[in-house]
ZANU-975955 format. One line per 5 residues: their letters; for each residue x, z, y of N, C-alpha, C, O. Coordinates in Angstrom, 1 decimal. Example, Ala and Ser with C-alpha at 12.3 -4.5 7.8 and 13.67 -1.06 7.14 Angstrom:
<pts>
as = 13.2 7.8 -5.7 12.3 7.8 -4.5 13.2 7.8 -3.3 14.2 8.5 -3.3 | 12.8 7.1 -2.2 13.7 7.1 -1.1 12.9 7.9 0.0 13.4 8.0 1.1
</pts>
This chain:
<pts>
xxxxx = 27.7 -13.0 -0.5 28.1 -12.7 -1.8 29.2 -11.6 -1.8 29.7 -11.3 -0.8 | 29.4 -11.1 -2.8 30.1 -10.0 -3.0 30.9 -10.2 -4.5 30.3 -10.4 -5.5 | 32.4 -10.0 -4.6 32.5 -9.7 -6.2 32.5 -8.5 -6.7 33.2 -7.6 -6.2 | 32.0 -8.2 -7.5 31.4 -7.5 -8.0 32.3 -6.7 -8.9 32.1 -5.5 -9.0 | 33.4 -7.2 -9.6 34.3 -6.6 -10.3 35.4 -5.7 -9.0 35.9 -4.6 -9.3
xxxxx = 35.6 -6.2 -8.0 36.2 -6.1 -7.3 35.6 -4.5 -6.5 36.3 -3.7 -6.0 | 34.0 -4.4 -6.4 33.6 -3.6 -5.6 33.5 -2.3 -7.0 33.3 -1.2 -6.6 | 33.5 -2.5 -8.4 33.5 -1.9 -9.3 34.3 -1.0 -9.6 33.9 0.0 -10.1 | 36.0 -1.4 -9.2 36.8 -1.6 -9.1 36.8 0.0 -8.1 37.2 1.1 -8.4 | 36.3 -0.4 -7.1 36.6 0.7 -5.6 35.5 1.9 -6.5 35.9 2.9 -7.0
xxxxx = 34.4 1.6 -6.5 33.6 2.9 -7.7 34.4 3.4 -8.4 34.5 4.6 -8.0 | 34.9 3.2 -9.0 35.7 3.4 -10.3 36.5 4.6 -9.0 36.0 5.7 -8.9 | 37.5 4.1 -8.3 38.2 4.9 -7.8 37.5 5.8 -6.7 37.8 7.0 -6.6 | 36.7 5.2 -6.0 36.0 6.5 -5.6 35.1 7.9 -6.1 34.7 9.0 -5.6 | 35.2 7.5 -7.0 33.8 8.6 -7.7 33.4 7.8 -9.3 32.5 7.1 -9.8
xxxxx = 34.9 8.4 -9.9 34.6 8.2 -11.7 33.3 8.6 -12.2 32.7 8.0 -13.1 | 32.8 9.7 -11.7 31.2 10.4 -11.9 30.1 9.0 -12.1 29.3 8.8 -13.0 | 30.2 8.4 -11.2 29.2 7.6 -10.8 29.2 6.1 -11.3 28.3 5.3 -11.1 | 30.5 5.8 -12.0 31.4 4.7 -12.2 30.9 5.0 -14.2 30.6 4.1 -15.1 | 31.0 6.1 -14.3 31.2 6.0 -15.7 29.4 5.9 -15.7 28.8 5.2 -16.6
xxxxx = 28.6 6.7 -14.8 27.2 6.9 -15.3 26.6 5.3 -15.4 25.8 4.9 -16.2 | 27.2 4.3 -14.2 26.7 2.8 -14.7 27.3 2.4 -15.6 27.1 1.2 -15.8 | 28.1 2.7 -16.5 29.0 2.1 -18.1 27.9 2.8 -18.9 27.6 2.1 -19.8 | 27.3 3.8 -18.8 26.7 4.8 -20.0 24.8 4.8 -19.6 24.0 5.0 -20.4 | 24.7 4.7 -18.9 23.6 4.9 -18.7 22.1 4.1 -18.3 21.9 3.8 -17.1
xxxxx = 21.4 3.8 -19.3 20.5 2.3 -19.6 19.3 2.5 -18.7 18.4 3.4 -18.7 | 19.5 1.4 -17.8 18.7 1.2 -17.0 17.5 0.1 -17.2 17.9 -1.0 -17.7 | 16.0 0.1 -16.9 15.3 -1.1 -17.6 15.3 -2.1 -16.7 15.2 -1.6 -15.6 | 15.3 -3.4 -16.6 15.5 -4.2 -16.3 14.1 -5.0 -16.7 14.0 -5.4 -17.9 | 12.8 -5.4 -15.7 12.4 -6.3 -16.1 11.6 -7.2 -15.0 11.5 -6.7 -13.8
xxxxx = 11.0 -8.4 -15.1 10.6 -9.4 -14.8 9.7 -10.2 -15.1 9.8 -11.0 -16.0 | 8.2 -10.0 -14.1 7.5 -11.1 -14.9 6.3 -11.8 -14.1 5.6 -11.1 -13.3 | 6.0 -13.1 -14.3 5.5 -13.9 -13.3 5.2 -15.1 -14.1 5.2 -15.3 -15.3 | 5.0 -16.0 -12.9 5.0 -17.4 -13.4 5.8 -18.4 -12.7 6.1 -18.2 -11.5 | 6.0 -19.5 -13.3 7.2 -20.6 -12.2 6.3 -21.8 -12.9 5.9 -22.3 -14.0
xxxxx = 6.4 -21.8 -10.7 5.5 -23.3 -11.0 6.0 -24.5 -11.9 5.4 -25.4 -12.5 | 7.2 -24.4 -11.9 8.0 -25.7 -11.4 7.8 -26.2 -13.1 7.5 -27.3 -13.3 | 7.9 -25.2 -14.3 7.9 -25.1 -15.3 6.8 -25.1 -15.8 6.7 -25.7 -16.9 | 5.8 -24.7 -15.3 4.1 -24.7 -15.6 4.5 -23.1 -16.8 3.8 -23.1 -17.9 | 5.4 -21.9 -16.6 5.2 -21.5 -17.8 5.5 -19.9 -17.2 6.0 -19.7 -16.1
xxxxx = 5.1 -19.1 -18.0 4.6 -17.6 -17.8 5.9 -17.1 -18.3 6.1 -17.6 -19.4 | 6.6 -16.3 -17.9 7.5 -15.2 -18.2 7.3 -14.2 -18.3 6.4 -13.7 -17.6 | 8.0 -13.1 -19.4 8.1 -11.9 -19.6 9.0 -11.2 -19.7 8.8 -10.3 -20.5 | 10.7 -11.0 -18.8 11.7 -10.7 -19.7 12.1 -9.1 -19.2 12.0 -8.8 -18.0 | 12.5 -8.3 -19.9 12.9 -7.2 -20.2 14.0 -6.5 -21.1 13.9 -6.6 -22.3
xxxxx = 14.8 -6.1 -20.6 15.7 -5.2 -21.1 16.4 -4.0 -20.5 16.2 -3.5 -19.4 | 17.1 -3.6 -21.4 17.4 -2.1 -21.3 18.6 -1.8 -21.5 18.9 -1.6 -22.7 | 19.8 -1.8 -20.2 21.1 -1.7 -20.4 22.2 -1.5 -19.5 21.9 -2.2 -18.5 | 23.1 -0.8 -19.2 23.5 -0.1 -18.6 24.0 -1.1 -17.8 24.2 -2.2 -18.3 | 24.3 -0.8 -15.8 24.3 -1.4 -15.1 25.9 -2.4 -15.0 26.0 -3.6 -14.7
xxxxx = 27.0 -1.5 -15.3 28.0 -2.1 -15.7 28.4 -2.5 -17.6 28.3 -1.5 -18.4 | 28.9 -3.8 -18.2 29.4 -3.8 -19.4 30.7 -4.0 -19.5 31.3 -4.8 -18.9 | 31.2 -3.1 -20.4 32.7 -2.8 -20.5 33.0 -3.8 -21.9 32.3 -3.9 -23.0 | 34.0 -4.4 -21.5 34.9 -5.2 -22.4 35.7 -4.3 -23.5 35.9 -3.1 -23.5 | 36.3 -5.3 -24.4 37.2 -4.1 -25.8 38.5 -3.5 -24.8 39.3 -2.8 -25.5
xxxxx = 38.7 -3.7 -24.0 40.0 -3.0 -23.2 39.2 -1.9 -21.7 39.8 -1.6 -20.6 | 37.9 -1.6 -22.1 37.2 -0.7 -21.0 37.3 -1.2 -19.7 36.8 -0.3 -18.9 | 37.6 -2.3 -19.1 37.1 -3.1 -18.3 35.8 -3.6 -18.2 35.2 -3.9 -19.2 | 35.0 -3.8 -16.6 33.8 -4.3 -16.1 33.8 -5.6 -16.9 34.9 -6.1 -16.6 | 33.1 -6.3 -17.7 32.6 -7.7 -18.1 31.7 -8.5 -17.6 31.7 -9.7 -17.4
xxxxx = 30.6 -7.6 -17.4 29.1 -7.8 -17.0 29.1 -6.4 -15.5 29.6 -5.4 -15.3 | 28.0 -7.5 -14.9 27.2 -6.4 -13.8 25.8 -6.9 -14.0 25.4 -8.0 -13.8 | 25.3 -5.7 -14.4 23.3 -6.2 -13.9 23.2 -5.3 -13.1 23.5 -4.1 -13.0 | 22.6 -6.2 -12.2 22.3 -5.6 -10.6 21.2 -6.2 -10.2 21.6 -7.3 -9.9 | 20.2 -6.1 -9.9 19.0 -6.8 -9.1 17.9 -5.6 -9.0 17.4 -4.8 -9.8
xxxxx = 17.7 -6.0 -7.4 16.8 -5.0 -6.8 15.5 -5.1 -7.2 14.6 -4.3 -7.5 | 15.6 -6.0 -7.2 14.0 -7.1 -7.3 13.6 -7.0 -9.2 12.5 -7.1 -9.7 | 14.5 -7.0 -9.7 14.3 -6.9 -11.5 14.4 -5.1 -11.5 13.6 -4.7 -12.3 | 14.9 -4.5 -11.0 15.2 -3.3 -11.4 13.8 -2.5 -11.6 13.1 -2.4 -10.5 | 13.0 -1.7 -12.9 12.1 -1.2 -13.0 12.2 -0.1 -12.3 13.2 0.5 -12.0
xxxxx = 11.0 0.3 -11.8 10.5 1.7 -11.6 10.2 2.9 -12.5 10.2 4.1 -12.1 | 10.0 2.5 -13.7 10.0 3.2 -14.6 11.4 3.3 -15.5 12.0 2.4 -16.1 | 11.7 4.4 -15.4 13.4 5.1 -15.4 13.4 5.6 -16.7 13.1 6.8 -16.7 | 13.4 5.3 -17.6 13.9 5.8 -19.0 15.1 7.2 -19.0 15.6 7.5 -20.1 | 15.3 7.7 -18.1 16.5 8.4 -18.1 15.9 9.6 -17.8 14.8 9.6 -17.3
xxxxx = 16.7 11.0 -18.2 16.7 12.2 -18.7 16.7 12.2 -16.7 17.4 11.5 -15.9 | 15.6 13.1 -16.4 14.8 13.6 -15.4 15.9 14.3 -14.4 15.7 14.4 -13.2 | 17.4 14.9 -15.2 18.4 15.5 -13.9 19.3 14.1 -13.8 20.1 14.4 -12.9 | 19.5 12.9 -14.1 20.0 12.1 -13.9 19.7 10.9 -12.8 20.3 9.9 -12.4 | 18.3 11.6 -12.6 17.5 10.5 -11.5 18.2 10.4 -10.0 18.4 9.3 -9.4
xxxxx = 18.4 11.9 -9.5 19.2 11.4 -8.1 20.7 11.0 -8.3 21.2 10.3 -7.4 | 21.6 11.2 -9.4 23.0 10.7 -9.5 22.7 9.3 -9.7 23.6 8.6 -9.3 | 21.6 8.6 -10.4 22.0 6.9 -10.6 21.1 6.6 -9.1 21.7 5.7 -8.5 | 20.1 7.0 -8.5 19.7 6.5 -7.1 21.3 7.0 -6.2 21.9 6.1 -5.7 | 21.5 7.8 -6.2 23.1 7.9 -5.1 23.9 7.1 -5.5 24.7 6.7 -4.7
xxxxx = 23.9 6.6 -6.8 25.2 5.5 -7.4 24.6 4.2 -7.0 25.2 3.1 -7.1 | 23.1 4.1 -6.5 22.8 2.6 -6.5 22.7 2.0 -5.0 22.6 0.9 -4.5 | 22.9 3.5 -4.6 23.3 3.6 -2.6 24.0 3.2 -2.2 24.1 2.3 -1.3 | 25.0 3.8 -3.0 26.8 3.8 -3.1 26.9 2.3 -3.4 27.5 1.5 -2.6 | 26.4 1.9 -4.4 27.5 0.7 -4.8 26.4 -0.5 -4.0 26.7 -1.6 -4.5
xxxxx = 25.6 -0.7 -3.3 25.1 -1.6 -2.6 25.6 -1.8 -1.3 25.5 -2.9 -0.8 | 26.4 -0.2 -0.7 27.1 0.2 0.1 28.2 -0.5 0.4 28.6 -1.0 1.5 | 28.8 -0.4 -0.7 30.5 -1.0 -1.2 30.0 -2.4 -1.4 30.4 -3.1 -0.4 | 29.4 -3.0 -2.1 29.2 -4.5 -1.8 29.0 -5.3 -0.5 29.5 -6.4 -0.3 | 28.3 -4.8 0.3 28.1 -5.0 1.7 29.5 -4.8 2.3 30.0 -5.7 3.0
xxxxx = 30.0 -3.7 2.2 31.2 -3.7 2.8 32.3 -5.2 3.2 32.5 -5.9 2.3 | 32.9 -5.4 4.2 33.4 -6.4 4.5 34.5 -6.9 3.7 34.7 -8.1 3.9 | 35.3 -6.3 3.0 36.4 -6.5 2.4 35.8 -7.1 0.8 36.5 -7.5 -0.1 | 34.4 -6.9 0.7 34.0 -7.2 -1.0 32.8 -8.7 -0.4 32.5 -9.4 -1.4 | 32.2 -9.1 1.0 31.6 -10.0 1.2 32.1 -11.3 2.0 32.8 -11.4 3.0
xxxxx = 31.5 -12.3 1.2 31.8 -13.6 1.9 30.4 -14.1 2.2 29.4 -14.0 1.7 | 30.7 -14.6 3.1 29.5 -15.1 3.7 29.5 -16.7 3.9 30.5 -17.1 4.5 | 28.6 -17.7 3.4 28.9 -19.4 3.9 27.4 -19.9 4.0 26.4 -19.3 3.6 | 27.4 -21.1 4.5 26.3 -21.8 4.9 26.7 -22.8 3.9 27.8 -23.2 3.7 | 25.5 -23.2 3.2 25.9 -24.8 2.3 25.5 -25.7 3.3 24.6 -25.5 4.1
xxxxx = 26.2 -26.6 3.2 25.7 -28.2 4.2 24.9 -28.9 3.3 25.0 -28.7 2.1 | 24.1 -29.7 3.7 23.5 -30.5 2.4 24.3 -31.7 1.7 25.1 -32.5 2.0 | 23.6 -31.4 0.4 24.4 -32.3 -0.7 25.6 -31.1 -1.1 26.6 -31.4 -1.8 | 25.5 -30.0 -0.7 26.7 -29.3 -1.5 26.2 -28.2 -2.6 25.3 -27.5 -2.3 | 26.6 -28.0 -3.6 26.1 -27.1 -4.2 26.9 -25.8 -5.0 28.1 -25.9 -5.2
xxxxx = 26.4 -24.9 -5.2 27.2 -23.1 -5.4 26.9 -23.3 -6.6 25.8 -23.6 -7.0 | 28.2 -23.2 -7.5 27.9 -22.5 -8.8 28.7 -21.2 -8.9 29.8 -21.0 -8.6 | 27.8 -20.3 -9.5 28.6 -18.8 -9.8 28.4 -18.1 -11.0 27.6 -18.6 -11.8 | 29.0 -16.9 -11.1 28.7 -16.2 -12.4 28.4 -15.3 -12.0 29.1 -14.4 -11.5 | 27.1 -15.4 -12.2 25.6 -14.3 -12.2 26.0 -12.7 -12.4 25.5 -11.8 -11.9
xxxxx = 26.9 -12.7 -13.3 27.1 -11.8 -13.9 28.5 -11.3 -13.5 29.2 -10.8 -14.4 | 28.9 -11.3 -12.4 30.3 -10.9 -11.4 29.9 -10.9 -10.0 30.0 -9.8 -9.6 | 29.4 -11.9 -9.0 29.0 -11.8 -8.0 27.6 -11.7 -7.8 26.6 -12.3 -8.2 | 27.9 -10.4 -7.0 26.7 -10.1 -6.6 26.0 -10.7 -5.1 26.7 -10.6 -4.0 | 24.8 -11.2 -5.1 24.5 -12.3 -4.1 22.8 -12.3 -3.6 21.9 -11.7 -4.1
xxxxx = 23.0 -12.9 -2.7 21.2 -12.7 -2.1 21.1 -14.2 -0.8 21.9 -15.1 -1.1 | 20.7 -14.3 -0.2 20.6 -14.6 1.2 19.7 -14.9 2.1 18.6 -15.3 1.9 | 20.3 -14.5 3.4 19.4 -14.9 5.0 18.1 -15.4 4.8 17.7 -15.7 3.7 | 17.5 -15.4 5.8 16.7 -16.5 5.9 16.9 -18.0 6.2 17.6 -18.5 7.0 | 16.0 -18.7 5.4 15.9 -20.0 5.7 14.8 -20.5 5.7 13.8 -20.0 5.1
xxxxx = 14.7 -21.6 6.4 13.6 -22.2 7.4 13.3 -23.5 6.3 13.2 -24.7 6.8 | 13.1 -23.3 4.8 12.8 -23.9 3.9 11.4 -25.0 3.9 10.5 -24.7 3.1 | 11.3 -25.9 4.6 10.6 -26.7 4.8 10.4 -28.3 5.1 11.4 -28.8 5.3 | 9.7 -28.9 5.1 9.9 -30.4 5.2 10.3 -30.7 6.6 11.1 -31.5 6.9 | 9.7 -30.0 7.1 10.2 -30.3 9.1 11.6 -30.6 9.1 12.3 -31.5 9.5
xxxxx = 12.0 -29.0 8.4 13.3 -28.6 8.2 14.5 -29.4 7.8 15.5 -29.7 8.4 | 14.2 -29.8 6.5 15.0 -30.5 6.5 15.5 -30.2 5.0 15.7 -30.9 4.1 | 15.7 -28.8 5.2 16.4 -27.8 4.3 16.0 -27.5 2.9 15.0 -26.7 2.8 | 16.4 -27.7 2.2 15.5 -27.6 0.8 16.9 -26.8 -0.2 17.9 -27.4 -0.5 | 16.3 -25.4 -0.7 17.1 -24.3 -2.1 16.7 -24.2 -2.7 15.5 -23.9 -2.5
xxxxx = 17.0 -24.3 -4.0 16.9 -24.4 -5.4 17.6 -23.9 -6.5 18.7 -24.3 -6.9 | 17.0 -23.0 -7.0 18.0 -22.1 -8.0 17.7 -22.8 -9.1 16.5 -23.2 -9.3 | 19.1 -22.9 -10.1 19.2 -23.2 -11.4 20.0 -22.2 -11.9 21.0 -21.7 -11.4 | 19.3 -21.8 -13.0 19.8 -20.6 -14.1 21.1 -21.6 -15.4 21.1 -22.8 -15.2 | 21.6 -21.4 -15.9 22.2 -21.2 -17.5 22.5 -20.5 -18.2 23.4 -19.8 -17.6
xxxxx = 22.3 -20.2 -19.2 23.0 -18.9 -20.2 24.1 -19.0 -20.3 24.6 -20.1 -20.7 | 24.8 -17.9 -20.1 26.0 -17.9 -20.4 26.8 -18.5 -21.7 27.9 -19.2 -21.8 | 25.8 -18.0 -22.6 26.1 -18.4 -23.9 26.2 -19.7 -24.0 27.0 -20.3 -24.7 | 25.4 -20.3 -23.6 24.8 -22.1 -23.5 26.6 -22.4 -23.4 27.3 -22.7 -24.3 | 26.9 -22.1 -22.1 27.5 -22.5 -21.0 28.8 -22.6 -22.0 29.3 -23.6 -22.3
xxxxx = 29.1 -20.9 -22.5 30.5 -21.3 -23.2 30.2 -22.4 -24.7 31.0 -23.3 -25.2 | 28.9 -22.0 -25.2 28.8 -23.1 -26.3 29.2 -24.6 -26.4 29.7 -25.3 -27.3 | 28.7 -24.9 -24.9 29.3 -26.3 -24.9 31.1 -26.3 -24.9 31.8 -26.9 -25.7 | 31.3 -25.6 -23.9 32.6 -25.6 -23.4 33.5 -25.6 -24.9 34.4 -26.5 -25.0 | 33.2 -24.6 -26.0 33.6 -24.7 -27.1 34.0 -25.8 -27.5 35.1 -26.3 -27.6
xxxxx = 32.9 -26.4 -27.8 32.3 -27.8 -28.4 32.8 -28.9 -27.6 32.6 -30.0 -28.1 | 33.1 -28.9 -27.0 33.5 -30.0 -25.7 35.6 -30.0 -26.1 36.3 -31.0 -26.3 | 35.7 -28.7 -26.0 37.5 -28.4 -26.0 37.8 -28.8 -27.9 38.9 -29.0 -28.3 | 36.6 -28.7 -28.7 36.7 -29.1 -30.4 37.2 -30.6 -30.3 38.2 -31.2 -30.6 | 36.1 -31.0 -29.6 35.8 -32.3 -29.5 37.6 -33.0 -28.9 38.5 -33.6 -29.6
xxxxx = 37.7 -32.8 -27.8 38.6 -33.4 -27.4 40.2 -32.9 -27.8 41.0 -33.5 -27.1 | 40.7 -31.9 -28.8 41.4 -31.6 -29.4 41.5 -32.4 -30.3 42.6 -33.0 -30.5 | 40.2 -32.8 -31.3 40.2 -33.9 -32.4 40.8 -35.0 -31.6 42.0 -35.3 -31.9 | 40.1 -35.7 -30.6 40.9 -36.8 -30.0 42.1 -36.9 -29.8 42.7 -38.0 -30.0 | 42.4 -36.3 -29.6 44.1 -36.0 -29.3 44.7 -36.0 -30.7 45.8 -35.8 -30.2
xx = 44.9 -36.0 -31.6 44.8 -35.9 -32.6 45.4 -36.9 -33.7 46.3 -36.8 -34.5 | 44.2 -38.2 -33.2 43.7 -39.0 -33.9 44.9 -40.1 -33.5 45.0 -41.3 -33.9
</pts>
């Protein structure tokens, strides 16, 4: 794992050029398959620059995925080697030691993160019944996430209250 605001952070100070072109410049993002697990077909796509800046021009969001990232580049044709050198660069800096942690989960433990700050992948594993070992990703929307949390701090404010 990597934080991501953190390696944003060193962009930023290494090379504003390259720092401002992920705030400004929309990249397409898309994905599409099927998951078993769901029985249900996916299509998702969007178009949006690799870092999102907050009302005070601060990183908020990072979209970053290799694996989502389209091949077909919406972007003005002299801009193609400055965002491939910026995506060199900042995979560069993530890897770098001072922006990664590295851990093994033991079983029964589980990782929650924000998708959208750490940047993350991992090793191989020997994902099998022999094994022993069994990973499982679960998604939530952000939005979900704070909706409850909202709704949850309403809630227990009333109580207090009463």
């Amino acid at each position: 794992m990597a934080d991501g605001l953190h390696a944003a952070a060193k962009l930023r100070k290494e090379n504003p050029y390259l720092y401002d072109l992920f705030t400004k410049l929309p990249v397409t993002w898309d994905q599409r398959g099927y998951d078993m697990y769901t029985d249900r077909h996916y299509d998702y796509e969007r178009e949006q620059p690799i870092f999102t800046l907050n009302d005070h021009g601060e990183v908020e969001k990072i979209l970053f995925s290799v694996s989502t990232r389209s091949s077909f580049l919406s972007v003005d044709p002299d801009q193609v080697h400055d965002l491939y050198a910026g995506i060199i660069r900042w995979m560069q800096i993530c890897n770098e030691a001072e922006h990664r942690h590295e851990l093994r989960l033991e079983p029964g433990q589980l990782l929650i993160m924000n998708n959208q700050r750490l940047m993350h992948g991992r090793g191989a594993i020997n994902d099998t019944r022999e094994s022993g070992r069994c990973l499982r990703g679960c998604y939530l929307a952000i939005d979900e996430v704070d909706s409850r949390l909202r709704y949850l701090h309403r809630k227990l404010q009333k109580q207090t209250q009463e």
